[in-house]
N, C-alpha and C positions, 0 to 999 in steps of 0.2 A: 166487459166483453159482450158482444151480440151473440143471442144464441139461435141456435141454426132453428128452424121452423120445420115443420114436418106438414103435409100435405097430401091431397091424392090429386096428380096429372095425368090423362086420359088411360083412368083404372090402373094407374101405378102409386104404390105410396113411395113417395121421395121426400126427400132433405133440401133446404134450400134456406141463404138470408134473404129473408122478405124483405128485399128494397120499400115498395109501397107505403109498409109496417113503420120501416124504420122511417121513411122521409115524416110520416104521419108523427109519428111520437119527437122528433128533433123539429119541428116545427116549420117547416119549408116543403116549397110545391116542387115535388117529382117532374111533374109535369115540362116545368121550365128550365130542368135540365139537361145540356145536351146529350143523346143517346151515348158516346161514347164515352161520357164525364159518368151515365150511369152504370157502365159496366167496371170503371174504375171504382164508384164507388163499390160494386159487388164485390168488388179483388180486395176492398180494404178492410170490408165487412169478414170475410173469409180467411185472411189474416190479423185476425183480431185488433184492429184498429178504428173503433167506432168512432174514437176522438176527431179524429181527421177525415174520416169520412163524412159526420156531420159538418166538420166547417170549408168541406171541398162539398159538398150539398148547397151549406147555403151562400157560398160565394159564385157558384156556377147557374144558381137558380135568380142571383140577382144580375146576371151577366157581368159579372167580375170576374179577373183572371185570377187564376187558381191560388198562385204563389203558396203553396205549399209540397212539403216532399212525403213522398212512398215510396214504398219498396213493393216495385208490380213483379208480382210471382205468376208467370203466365202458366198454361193447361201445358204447353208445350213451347218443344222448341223446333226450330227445321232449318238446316244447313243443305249448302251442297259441298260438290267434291272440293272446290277450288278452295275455299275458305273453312270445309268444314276438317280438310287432313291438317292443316296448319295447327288447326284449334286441337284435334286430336295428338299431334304429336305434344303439342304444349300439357293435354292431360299426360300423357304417357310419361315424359319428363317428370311432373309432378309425381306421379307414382313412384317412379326411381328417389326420390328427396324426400316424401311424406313418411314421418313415424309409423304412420299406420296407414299401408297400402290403398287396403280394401275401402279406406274412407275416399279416392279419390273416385268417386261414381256417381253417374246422373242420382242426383233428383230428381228429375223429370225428364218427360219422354224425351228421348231426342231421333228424330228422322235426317238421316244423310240420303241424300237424292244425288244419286251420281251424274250429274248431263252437264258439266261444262268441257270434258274433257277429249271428246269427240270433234273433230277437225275436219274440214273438208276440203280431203287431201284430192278425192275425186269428186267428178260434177257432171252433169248433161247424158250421163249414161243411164242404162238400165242395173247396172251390178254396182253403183256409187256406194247406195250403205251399204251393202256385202263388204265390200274393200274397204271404206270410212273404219265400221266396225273393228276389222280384224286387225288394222293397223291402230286402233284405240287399244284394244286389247293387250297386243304386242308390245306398244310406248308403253303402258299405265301398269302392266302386271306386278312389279314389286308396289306400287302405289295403291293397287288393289288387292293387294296380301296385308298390307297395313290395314286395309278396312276393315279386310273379312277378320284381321285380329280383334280388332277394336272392339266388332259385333261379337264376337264370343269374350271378351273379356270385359267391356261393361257393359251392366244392366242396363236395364229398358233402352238400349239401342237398336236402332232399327234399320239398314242399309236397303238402301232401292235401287235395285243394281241399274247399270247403263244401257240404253235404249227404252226405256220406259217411256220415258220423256222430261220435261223442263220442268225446276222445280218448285217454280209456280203453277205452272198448273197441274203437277201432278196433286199439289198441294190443294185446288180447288176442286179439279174432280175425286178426288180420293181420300184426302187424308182428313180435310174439314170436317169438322162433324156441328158445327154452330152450335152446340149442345154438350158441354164436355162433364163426362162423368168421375166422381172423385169415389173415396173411400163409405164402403156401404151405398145407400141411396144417395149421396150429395149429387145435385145438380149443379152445375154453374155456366155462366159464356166460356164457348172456345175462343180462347187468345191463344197467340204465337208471337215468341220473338223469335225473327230469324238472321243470321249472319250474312243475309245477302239484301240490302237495299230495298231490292222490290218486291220484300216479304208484302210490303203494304197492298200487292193484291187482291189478296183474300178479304180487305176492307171489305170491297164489293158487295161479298156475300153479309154482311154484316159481324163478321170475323176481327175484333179488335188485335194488330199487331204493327210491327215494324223492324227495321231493319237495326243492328246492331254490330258493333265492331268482335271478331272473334272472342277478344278479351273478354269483354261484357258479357259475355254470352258462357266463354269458362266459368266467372263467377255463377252466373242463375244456374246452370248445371248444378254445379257444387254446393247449391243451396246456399250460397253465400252473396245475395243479391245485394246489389247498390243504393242506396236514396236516390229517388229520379226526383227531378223538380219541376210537376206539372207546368208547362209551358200553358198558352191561353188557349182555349178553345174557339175556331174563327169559322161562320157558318158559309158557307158559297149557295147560294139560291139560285137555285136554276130555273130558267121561264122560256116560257115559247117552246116549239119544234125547230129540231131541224132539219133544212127544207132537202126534199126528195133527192135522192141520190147522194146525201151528205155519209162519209163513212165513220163509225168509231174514231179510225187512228184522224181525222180531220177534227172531231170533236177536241178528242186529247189535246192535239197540238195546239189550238187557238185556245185552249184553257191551261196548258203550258204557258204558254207566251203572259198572258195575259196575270197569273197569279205568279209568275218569279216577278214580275212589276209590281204585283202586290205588296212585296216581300214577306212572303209567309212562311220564309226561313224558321224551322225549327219549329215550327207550330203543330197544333192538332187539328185539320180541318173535319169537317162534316158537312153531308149535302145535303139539302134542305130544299125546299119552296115544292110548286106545282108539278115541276118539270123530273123533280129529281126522283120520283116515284115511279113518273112513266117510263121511265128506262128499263134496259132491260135488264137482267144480273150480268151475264157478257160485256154489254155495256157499263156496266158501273166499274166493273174490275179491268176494266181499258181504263178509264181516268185512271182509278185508286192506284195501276200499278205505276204510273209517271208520276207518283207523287216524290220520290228524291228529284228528279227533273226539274219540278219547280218548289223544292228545296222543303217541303213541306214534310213532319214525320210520320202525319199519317192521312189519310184522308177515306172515312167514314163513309159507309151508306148504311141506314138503320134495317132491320129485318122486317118484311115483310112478305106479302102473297108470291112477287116475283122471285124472290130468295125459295121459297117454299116449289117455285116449279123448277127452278134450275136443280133443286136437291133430289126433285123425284126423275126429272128430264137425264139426270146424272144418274140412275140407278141406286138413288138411294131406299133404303127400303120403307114403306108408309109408314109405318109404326115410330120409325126414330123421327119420321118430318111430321106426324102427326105431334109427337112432343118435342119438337122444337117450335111449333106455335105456341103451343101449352103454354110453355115455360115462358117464354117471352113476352105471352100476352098476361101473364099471369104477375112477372117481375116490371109491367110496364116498359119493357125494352122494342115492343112492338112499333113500328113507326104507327102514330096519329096524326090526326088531319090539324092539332094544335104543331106551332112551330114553337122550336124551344127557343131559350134566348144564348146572346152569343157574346162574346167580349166585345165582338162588330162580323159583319156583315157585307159580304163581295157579292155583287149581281153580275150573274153569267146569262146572258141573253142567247139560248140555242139557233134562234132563226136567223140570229145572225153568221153563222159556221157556212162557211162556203167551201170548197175542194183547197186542199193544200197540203203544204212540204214542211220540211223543217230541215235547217244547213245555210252553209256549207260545212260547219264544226259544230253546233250547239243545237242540244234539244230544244232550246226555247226560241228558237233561230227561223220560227213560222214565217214563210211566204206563200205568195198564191200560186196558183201555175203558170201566171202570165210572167212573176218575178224570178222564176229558174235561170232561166238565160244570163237577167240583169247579177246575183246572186252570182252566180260563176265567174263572170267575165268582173269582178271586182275583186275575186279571189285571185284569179290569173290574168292578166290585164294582157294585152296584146294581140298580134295576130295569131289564127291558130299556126301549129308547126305539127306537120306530117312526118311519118315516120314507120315503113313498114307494116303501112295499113292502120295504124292507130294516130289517132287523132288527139291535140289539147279539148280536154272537154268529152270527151267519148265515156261512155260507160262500160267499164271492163269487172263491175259486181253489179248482179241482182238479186239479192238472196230474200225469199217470203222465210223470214225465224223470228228468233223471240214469243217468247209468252204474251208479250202487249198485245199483239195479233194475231196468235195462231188460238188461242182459247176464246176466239170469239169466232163463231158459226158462217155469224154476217159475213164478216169478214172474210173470211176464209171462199165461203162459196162464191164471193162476188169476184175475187181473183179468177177461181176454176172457168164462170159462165166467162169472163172476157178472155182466158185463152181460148175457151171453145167456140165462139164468135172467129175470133183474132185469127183460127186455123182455119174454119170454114171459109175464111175471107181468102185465106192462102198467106197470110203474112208470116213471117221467120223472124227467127232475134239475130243479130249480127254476130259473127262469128267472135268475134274480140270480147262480147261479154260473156260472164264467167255466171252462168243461171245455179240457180241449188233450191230446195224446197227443204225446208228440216221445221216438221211438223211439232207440237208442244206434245203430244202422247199421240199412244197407236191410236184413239179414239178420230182423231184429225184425219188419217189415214182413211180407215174402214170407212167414215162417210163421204169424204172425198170419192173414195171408189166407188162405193155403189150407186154416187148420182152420177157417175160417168166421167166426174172430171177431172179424175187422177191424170185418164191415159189426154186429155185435153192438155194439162200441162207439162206432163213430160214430152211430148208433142214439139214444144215451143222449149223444150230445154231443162225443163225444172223438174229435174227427177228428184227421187227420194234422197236426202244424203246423211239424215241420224235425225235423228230425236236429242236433240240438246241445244246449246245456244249458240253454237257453232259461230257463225261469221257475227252475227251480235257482239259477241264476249272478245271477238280478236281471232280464232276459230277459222280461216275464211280461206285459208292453204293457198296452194302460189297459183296466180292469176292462168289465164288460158297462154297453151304453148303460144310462144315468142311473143308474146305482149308484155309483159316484166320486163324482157331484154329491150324492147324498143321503148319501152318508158324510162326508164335507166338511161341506155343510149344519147336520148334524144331529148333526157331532160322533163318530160311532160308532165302536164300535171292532170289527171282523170280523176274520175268518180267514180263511186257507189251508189247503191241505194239498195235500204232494208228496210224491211216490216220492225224496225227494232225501234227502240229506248234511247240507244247512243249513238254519238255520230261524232265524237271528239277526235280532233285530229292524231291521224297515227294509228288510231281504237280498231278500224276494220281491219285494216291491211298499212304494212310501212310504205310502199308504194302509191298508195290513194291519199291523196290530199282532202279531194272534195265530199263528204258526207251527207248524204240527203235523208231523212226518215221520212217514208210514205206509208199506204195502208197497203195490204196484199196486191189489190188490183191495180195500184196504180205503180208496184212494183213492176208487174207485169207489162203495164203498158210501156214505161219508161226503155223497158228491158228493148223491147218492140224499136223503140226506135231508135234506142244505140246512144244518146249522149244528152248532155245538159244543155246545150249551145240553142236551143228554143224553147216557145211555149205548147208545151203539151196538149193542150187545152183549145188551139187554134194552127197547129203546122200538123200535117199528114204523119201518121205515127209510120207509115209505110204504105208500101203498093202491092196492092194484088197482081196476080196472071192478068187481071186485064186491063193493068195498066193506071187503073183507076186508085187515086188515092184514098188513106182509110182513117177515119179520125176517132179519136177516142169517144166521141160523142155516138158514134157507129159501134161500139162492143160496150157500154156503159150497160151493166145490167139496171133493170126495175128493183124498186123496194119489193112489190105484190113476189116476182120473180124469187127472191132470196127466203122472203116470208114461205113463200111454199113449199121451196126445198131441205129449207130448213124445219117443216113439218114431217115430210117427210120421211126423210134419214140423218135427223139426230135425234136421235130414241134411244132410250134407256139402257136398248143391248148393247148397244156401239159402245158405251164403257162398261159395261160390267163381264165382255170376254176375257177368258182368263188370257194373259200375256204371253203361254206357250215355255217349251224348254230356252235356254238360254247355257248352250252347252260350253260355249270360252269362257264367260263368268263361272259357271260350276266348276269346271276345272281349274280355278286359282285357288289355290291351296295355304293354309296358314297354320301357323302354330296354336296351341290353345294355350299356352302360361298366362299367368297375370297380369308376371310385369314384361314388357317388350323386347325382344333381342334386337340391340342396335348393332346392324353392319357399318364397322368402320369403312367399309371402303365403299357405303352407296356415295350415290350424287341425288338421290332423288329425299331419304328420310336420316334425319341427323339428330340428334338432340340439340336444342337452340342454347344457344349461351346466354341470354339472355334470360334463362330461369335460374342460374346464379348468380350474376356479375349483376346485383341493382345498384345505380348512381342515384340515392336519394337527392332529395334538392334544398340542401342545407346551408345556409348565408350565401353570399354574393355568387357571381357568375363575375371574373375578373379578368381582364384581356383578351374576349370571347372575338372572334373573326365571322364574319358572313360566308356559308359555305355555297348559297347562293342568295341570289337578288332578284324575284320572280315579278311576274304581273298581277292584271286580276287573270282570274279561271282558270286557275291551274288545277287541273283536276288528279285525280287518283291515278286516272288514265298515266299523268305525267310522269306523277311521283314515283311509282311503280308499275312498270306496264304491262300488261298482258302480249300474248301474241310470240311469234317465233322470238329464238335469241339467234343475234348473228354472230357467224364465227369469229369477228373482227373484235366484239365488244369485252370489257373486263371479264362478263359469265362464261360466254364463251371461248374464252384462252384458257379459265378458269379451268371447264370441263373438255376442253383439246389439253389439258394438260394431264387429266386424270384420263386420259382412253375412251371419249368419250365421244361417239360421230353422231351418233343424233341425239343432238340438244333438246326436242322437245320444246315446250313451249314455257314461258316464265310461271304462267301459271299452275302445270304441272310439276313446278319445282318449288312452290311455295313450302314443303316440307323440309329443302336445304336452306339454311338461313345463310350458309357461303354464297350462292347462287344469287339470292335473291339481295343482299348487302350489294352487290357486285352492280345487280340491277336497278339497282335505286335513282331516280332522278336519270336515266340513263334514256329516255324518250327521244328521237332523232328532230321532234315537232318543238320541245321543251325551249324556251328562251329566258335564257339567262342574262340580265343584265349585268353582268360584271364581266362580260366579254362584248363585243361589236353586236349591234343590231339583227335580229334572223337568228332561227331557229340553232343552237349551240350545241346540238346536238350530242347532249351528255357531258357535254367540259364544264370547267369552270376554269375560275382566274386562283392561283395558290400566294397568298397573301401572307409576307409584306414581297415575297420572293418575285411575281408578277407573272410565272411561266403558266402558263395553259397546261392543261392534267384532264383527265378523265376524273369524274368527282370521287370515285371510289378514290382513287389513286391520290388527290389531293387531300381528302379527309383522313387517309392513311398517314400520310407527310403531318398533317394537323394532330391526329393521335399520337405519334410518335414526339411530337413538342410539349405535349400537353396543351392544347389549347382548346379550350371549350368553342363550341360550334352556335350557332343561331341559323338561320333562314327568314331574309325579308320577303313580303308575300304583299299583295294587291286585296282585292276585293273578293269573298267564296272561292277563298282556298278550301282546297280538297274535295271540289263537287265531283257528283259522280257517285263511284260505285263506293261499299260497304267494303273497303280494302285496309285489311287489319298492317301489309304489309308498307302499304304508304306510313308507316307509321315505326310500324319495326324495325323498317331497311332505314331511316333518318336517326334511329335512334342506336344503329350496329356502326352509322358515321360518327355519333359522337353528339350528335345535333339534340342541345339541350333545351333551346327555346324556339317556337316560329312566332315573331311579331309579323302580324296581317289588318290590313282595315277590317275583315269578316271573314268567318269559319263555318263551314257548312257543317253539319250537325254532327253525321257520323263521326266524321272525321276528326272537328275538336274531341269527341270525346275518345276517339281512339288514342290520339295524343295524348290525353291525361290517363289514360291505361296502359301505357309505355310510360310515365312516369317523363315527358316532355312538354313544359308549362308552354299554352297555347296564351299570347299576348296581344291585345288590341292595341293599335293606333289611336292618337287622339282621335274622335268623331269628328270624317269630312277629311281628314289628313293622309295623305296618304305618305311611303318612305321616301320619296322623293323631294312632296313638299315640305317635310324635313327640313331637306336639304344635306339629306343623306346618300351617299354612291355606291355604298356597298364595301366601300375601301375602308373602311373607317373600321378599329381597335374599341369596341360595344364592355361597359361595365355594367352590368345589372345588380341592382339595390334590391335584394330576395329575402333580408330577415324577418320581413313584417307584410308578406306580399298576403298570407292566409289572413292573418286579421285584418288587413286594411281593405285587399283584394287589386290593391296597386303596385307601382314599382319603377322606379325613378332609371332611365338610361339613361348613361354620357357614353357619349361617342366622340370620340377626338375632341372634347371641350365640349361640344353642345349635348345638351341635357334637354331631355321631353320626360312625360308620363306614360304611363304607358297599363291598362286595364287589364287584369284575369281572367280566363273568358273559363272559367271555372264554376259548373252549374251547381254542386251540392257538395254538402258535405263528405257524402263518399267520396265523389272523384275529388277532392283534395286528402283523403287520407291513401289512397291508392298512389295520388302523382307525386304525395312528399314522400312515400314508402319505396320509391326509386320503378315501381310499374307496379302492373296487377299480380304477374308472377310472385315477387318477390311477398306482395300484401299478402295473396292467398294461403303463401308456404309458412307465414307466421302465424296467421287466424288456424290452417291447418293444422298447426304443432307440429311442423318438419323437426324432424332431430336437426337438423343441418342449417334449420331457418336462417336469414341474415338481417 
């Protein structure tokens, strides 16, 4: 075992394993390791595994891939509401089944950031978040009694109640410390794993983390972490500028586009070369945080000067950023002017980034502004068709949210100067779009205001409406009066556009087809001229009092412009006021016991049955049925959707059966596992091939019977016969968000296997945390070239699947092979232990174990 080093960092004595020390004495150059490969090495040093750190040294130092497993115990952990009560009720269950209570409690910090659960029910007013707010409160009050129990009943927990803001960036202006402090003087890097996706923002700052399915995340709690199986480390080199008036979210998306063609599914990137220095930290954590987007697990920028002014520009205090150089320059984690080496190497040329979009459904779906129009009109082919003022192609959302670009400066102020132009000009947004501003923390706000250009965009529409991810996450409440009716009516098919991450069909709003992601300003502009049906960039965004048309190239602010504003007033006080009384949160009240009182009669908090009923995966799967037959990119979005429920659908009859008239949203029911079973695969966008071409909106085909069903309803009929379940699947299945419930709710059907050509990361391993074997296709094959329809009676050959890592199908006579997409040893003793529940509750020593 390595033992800890003692030192003095600027006149502190501290603890710390000398990386430098040990690359020096195991015989390989530190140097040539990538930064992010060296803080893992520090995690292995720190849990006493020098063995594997030395030979994850010298394979990373020769640019080889890792191919070896840890167990990464990060400084912390960070959840929000949506994913983090799920996770919570799941401990709380285990509490009720563990021999010994009190053992069910963090090991490590854990922060719940409450901001998905605010909606914007109002818009374009002055009193929106007053009202957003108090009707959050109202929906979420037993959801937030569960919290406040949680926070008094386990340790080191820490709730950050709602309106703060989004929890990425509360996570980057406040909770990061890049420097995390252990027992006595131990130093080491702040890492995070978090239960949401685009934990990987904090990359940015030099902050090693990722996003993780809730299960995953129960275990590292419980101190009971997994074998991770270092994937390769892939460098992206950045060169050039880019050219004046390029924004972040332009940056992102052409380096979207560009690395899902890479396929660096699953990987650890790091940015590297000339360019990737001169960025700014805002800038870095706008990439890092699109890195599920382009499927990648984490994507790195090493610590350096810029890192050090965002910590003090953020209110940090000198003393801790004074040693967080220290320490970094000291462990060699400091970027240097040597470039380390890479398993391989992508060249991202910045001068090449010109203004753009991303849509009509896919983040990596980059077009320019001249291809808006083309881009539309391929999604909805035809003449337009009118209807009560709204138009095919109209824009009836523009919401500036999401963390991708509200925690960045630039960004943000370059929105404000083009509505303040945009009004001085006298231009207006059209009535039929639905404007909202929901800033990432009150910091956003306070400087927004005092350079003036709050009251600039509320002006043009975009008032305040919450601090959280509101229309981003699904959030986006019912379009402006009689535009829903006339879209409905009349058939139509409109758009959005957001400063966000996602734009998968159905994701904003069930009425919006078309999804566009832009940066702040160009949110705004778009807003301006009401639809997608041109090119922004060359047609009149609108007309002034006199007459004269007004082009986006006319309110386009300056770099020099943004640069100065944001000197300024973004200053150190802007985050460090205190956040003020928060008198509806104070007033939800909870009980202080240990273990939980479950109301049989909520609809919102249940104990999941799925923490006793485990279906270990023992010899075959025999006369298993397809419960659907998917494409490629079916996303989480799909599988389990966020967003209202309607009163028509299985959740909905569900809670109109219990006295139940506002439904709320799926998301805020993720703690009822009736609800959300109900909701599974239930996406009105979802295409199922086992019924007629076009969206199947939540049916399936019930098999060998042939009646159409709601899939809840036919996987019930399938339980009831006993018949084991599968799911065929396409190409990155399950992209998208860190949704533990795409995983749960297949697995409350019955659904024991998904055979897919490819698995986007979180998501396989969610599957094998629910104890459902994730299977590959031949390579290049897909279920169709098969010669498979989905009709077909599926045997699966399971006794020798863990030692071989394979598994023989016959389906009606034809027989294929078929791969384990199974990374480590852990996730095979969890998925044959029937999920993670059931594993945990025996490593536990539950009296009750199974």
């Amino acid at each position: 075992m390595t033992a800890v080093s003692t030192t003095h960092l600027e006149g502190r004595r501290v603890e710390l394993y000398d990386l430098p020390a040990f690359a020096a004495n195991r015989g390989f150059d530190l140097g040539a390791v990538p930064y992010s490969g060296r803080v893992l090495l520090e995690s292995l040093l720190r849990s006493g595994d020098p063995a594997t750190a030395a030979t994850l040294g010298k394979r990373l130092a020769a640019g080889e891939d890792p191919d070896v497993e840890m167990v990464f115990q990060p400084a912390r952990i960070l959840v929000q509401d949506y994913t983090g009560i799920p996770l919570l009720v799941d401990l709380a269950a285990l509490r009720d089944r563990a021999a010994v209570p009190g053992r069910i409690n963090p090991a490590l910090p854990v922060d719940v950031v409450v901001d998905h659960s605010v909606q914007t029910d109002f818009a374009g007013r002055p009193d929106a978040i007053v009202r957003n707010e108090a009707l959050e409160l109202d929906r979420n009050r037993e959801r937030y009694a569960f919290l406040k129990w949680a926070e008094g009943a386990f340790d080191g927990l820490r709730v950050i109640p709602p309106g703060r803001g989004i929890v990425h960036q509360v996570n980057l202006e406040q909770l990061a410390t890049v420097v995390a402090r252990g027992p006595g003087d131990l130093l080491f890097p702040d890492t995070v794993i978090g239960t949401d996706s685009h934990t990987t923002m904090v990359n940015g700052l030099g902050v090693l983390g990722w996003g993780v399915g809730g299960l995953e995340a129960e275990s590292l709690i419980l101190g009971l972490a997994q074998p991770l199986r270092i994937p390769p480390v892939v460098g992206v080199r950045l060169t050039g500028t880019a050219p004046p008036g390029t924004t972040p979210t332009d940056v992102v998306l052409a380096l979207t586009e560009q690395l899902r063609q890479e396929n660096v599914r699953g990987l650890m990137l790091e940015f590297t070369g000339p360019s990737a220095g001169a960025l700014s930290a805002p800038d870095r954590c706008t990439i890092a945080n699109m890195a599920p987007e382009y499927g990648a697990m984490s994507a790195f920028f090493p610590v350096d000067e810029e890192t050090l002014d965002y910590l003090l520009r953020t209110g940090r205090h000198a003393a801790d950023v004074a040693l967080v150089a220290a320490y970094y320059r000291h462990q060699r984690l400091w970027r240097e002017d040597k470039e380390p080496g890479f398993s391989r190497v992508i060249e991202f040329d910045l001068s090449r980034v010109g203004p753009n979009l991303a849509g009509p459904s896919r983040p990596d779906q980059r077009i320019s502004l001249s291809e808006l129009a083309t881009s539309f009109a391929a999604l909805s082919p035809g003449t337009p068709r009118s209807d009560s003022g709204v138009t095919d192609g109209d824009l009836v959302i523009a919401s500036i949210t999401s963390c991708t670009s509200t925690s960045n400066p630039k960004a943000m102020l370059a929105a404000g100067l083009l509505a303040r132009r945009a009004v001085q000009l006298g231009l207006s947004v059209p009535a039929h779009v639905k404007t909202s501003l929901a800033p990432g923390s009150r910091a956003v706000t306070r400087y927004l205001k005092d350079a003036g250009l709050l009251a600039d965009l509320e002006k043009l529409g975009f008032h305040l409406v919450g601090y959280g991810c509101m229309t981003c996450n699904g959030g986006s409440g019912p379009l402006n009066e009689g535009v829903g009716r006339a879209v409905d009516r009349a058939g139509l098919t409109v758009a959005a556009v957001l400063s966000g991450n996602r734009n998968f069909e159905a994701r904003v709003h069930a009425q919006v087809r078309a999804g566009y992601l832009a940066s702040p300003a160009l949110v705004v502009a778009l807003a301006l001229m009401g639809h997608v049906r041109a090119d922004p960039a060359r047609e009149p965004l609108g007309t002034g009092p006199d007459l004269r048309p007004v082009f986006l190239a006319d309110l386009w602010p300056t770099d020099a412009e943004l640069q100065a504003l944001e000197a300024e007033f973004v200053t150190p006080d802007v985050f460090t006021d205190a956040p003020g009384p928060q008198p509806g949160w104070d007033a939800v009240t909870a009980s202080d016991t240990d273990a939980f009182s479950w109301d049989p009669g909520s609809t919102y908090i249940r104990p999941p049955t799925y923490a006793d009923a485990a279906r270990p995966l023992r010899g075959p799967l025999t006369g298993a049925r397809a419960l659907l037959a998917l494409g490629d990119d079916v996303s989480t979005d799909h599988i389990s959707p966020v967003g209202a429920i309607s009163a028509d659908s299985p959740a909905g009859r569900f809670l109109k059966e219990r006295g139940v008239r506002a439904f709320n949203s799926y998301g805020s029911r993720r703690g009822n596992h009736e609800v959300m079973a109900r909701g599974t695969f239930s996406n009105p966008r979802l295409t199922n091939h086992l019924l007629a071409e076009g969206p199947s909106g939540g049916d399936t085909l019930h098999l060998p019977s042939g009646v159409r069903l709601p899939v809840y309803e036919a996987a019930r009929r399938y339980t009831d016969a006993g018949t084991p379940l599968i799911v065929l699947a396409g190409r990155s299945y399950g992209m998208g968000s860190s949704r533990d419930w795409a995983a749960k709710g297949p697995w409350l059907l019955g659904v024991r296997a998904v055979v897919a050509e490819s698995f986007e990361r979180i998501h396989r391993a969610n599957l094998c945390a629910m104890g459902i074997l994730p299977l590959l296709l031949p390579e290049g094959r897909g279920w169709r070239d098969i010669g498979l329809t989905g009709h077909e009676t599926f045997d699966l050959g399971l006794d020798h699947v863990r030692e071989t890592g394979r598994a023989e199908v016959v389906a009606d006579g034809r027989s294929f092979t078929v791969r384990a997409d199974v990374r480590s040893a852990g996730e095979w003793d969890v998925l044959l232990a029937g999920g993670m529940l059931p594993h945990l509750l025996t490593r536990l020593g539950a009296s009750d174990a199974p």
